[in-house]
N, C-alpha and C positions, 0 to 999 in steps of 0.2 A: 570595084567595090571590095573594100574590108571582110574577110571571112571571119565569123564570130563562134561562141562558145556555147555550143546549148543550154548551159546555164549562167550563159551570161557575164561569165568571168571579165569578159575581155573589155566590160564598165565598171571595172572596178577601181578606185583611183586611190581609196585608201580605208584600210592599210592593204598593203598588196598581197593576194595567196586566198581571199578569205572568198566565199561569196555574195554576191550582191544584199543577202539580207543584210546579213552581219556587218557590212560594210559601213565604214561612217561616210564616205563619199560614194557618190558612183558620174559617171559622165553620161550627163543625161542630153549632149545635140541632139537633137533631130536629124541627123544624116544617118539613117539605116545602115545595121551590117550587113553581111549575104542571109542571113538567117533571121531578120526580125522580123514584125511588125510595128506598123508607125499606126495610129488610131488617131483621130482628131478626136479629142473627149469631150465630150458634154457634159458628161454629171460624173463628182467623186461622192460616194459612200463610205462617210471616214466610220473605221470601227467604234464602237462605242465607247469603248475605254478612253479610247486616245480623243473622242471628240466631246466627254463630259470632261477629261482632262483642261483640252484645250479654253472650256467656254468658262471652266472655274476661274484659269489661268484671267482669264480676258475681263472675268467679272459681268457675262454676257453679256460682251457690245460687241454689237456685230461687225465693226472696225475692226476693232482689236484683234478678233479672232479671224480677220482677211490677212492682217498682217502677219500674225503666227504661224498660219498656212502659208503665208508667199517666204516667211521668210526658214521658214522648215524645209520645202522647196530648193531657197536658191543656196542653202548652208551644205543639205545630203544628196542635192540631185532626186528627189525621191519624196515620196510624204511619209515619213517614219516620227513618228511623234518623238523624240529625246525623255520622256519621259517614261509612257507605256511601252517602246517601243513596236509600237502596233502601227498597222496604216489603216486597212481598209479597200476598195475595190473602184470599178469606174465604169461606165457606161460609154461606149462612141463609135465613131464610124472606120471602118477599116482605112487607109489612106494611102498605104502602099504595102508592098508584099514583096522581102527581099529572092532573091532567084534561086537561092539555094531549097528554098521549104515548098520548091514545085512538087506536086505530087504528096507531096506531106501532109498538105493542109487542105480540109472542105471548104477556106473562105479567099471569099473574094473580092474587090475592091468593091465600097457601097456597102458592104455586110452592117448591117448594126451589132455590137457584141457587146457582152458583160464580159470583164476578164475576172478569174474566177483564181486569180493569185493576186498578194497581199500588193499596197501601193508601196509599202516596205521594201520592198525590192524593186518596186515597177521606175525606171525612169522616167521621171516628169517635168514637165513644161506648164507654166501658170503663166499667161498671158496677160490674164483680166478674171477678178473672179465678178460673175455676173448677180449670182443670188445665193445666200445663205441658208436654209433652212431649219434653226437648230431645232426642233420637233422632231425633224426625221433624221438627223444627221448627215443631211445630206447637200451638197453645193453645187450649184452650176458656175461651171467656168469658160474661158474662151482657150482653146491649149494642147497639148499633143501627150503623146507617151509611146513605149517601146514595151510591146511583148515579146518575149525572149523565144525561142524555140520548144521549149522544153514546158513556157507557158498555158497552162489551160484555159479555159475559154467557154461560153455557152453565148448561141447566137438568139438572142431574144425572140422569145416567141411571137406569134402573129396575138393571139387570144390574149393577152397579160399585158395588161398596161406599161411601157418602160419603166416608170419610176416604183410601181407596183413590182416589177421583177428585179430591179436593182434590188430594191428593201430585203425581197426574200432570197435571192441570189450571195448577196453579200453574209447570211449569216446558213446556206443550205449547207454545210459542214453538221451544223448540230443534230438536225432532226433526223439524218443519214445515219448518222452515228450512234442516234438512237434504237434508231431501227434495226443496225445490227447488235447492238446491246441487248434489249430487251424481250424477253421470253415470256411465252401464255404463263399468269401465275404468278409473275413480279409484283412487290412491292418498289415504286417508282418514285422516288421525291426530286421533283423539280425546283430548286433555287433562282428566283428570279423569274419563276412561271409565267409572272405576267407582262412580261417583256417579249420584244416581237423573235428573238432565237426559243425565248421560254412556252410561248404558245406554241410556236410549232413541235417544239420538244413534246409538248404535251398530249398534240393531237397524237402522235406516230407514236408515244408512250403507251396510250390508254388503247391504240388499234393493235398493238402488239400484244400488252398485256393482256387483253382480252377478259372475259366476264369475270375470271377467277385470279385476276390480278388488282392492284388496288392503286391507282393514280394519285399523289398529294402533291398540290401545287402551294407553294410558298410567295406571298407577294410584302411590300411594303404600306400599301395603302388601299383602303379600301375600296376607293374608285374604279383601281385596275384589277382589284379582285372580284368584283361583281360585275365586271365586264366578261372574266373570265366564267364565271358561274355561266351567265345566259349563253357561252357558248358551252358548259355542259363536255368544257375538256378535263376536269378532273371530279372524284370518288371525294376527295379531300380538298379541303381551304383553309391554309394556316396564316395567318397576320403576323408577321414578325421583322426583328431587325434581321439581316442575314449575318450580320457579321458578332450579332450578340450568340456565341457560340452554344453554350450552357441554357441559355433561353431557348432555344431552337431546339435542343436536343429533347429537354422536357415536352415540348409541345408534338415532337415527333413519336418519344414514347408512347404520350396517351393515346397518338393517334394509329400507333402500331400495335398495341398492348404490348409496349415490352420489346416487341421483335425488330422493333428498326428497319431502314432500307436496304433493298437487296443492292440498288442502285441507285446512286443518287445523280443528278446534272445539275451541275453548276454555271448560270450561263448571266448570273450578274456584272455590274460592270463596275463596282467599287474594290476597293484592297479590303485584305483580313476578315475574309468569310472561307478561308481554307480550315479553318477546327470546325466552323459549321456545317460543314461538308462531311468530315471523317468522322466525324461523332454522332452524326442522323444515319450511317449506313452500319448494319451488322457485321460482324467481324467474317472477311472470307467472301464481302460485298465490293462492289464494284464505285469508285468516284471515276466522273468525268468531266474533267475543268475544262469547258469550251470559254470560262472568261478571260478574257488576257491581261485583266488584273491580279490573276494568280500567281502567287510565287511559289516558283519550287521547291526553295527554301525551307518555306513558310510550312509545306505542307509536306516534306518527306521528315523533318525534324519534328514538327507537331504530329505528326501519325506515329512517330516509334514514341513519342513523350508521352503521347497516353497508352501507348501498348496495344496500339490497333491494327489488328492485320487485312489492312485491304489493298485491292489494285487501285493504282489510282491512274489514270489516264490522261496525258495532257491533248486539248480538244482540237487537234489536226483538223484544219478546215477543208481537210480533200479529202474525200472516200470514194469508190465505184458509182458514179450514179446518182451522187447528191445536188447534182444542179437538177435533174429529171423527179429527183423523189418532193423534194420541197417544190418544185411548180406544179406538179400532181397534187400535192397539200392545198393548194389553190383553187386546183381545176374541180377535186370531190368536196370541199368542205365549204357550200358557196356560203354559209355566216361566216363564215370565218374569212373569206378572201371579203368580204362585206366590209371587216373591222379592220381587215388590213388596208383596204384602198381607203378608207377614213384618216385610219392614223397614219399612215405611209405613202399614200399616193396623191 
């Protein structure tokens, strides 16, 4: 058996030297190195950038958009969208465990697991795709994939629905990262509040900030904002464009008198909400783009053009304990896992 690279290098096919994200090819057989895992998959979890991209692209036919997944697939070895560059996550059954990660690893063949790294990198196999979902963003397929060594992983709970943990598993980077962000006493505006990374932002926002902190969720439509009301996760409810910068920022003043956010999350999944971000947070405040329509660009050039001095964070979907904190989000806030097994499961 092929001894391999803990991160994977040794599927890299082009250009050669880089890693498997960055990679525009990788070699994605199915013949295990000494160091991988093989998963037979059942459900991918495309991010949502990449999968409101893909359905625009398609004109949402659900054709169309089997195709642009198989053939994203058979072009990168991998599901990395060419556009967003984003992938997304997958759900399946352990199927073999190469002999070098004895002793390494807690799982075993049969494990069911979420892989808790992007499909971006993950080498994949599209057999058959069985069912689409574009509500959830989610697809069942018939088909395999490789987790790398160096791969993370959370092994699905017994109590949490699969498709119910896939949904919160796939975006538990944000609410993690909230949690270490946010302090008794913040002002917290949420972008995209009422989207399923923005609700749980919001739950873990308002338990940090606590009584003397002030919660503002931001949504686009009413429906999803009075969804979020009866859950009573945020102090504040702002109706806006997110990308109308200058509009947002007015509505954020009234709603801060003047003081703006200490921190803001940004967790929508369109382009050009990077000035609406830097301009609702107070100078010396904290942005954090967990969306992966963010550009960097976009947003260290627009933050010195208006003279603003904040951190800005790009939203690493791994932190200590983010698969365990957002399924705890589940376990204590049972309206809220309510509204997730509705909309998501």
């Amino acid at each position: 058996m092929k001894k391999g690279n803990p991160y994977g290098t040794h599927r890299v096919i082009e250009p050669k030297g880089v890693l498997p994200q960055p990679a525009l090819k990788i070699d994605n057989t199915m013949d295990i190195y000494d160091n991988e895992i093989l998963i037979d998959v059942q459900t991918l979890n495309i991010d949502s950038a990449s999968f409101t991209q893909i359905k625009e692209q398609a004109k949402g036919d659900i054709e169309e958009i089997k195709k642009i997944m198989i053939g994203i697939v058979e072009e990168r070895g991998k599901h990395q969208n060419p556009v967003t560059g984003s992938g997304g996550m997958l759900i399946g059954t352990v199927e073999e465990i190469g002999p070098a990660l004895e002793g390494k690893t807690d799982l075993k063949v049969g494990d069911k697991i979420a892989t808790l790294v992007s499909l971006s990198l993950t080498p994949l196999r599209i057999d058959e795709i069985l069912e689409v979902r574009p509500e959830v963003d989610q697809v069942d397929i018939k088909g395999k994939a490789i987790l790398f060594e160096s791969g993370i992983y959370a092994k699905l709970p017994e109590d949490i629905p699969e498709n119910l943990a896939l949904a919160v598993l796939d975006v538990c980077g944000a609410p993690a990262q909230t949690a270490k962000l946010v302090k008794p006493g913040d002002t917290v505006l949420v972008i995209g509040g009422t989207g399923k990374s923005g609700m749980l932002c919001l739950y873990e926002a308002k338990k940090r900030a606590g009584v003397t902190g002030k919660v503002i969720c931001v949504g686009s439509r009413d429906e999803t904002i009075n969804r979020v009301k009866a859950l009573n996760l945020a102090d504040v409810y702002i109706k806006a464009n997110a990308a109308d910068a200058v509009g947002l920022m007015e509505k954020v003043y009234e709603a801060t008198n003047g003081q703006m956010a200490d921190i803001v999350i940004n967790t929508v999944n369109i382009q050009n909400t990077e000035m609406s971000s830097i301009l609702c947070t107070k100078d010396g405040g904290t942005v954090y783009f967990f969306s992966m329509a963010t550009s960097f660009t976009k947003a260290a050039l627009g933050a010195e053009g208006v003279g603003k001095d904040v951190t800005m964070l790009i939203g690493n979907g791994y932190t200590k304990g983010h698969a365990e904190i957002a399924l705890q989000i589940m376990r204590e806030a049972p309206e809220l896992r309510k509204v997730f097994e509705e909309l998501y499961a």
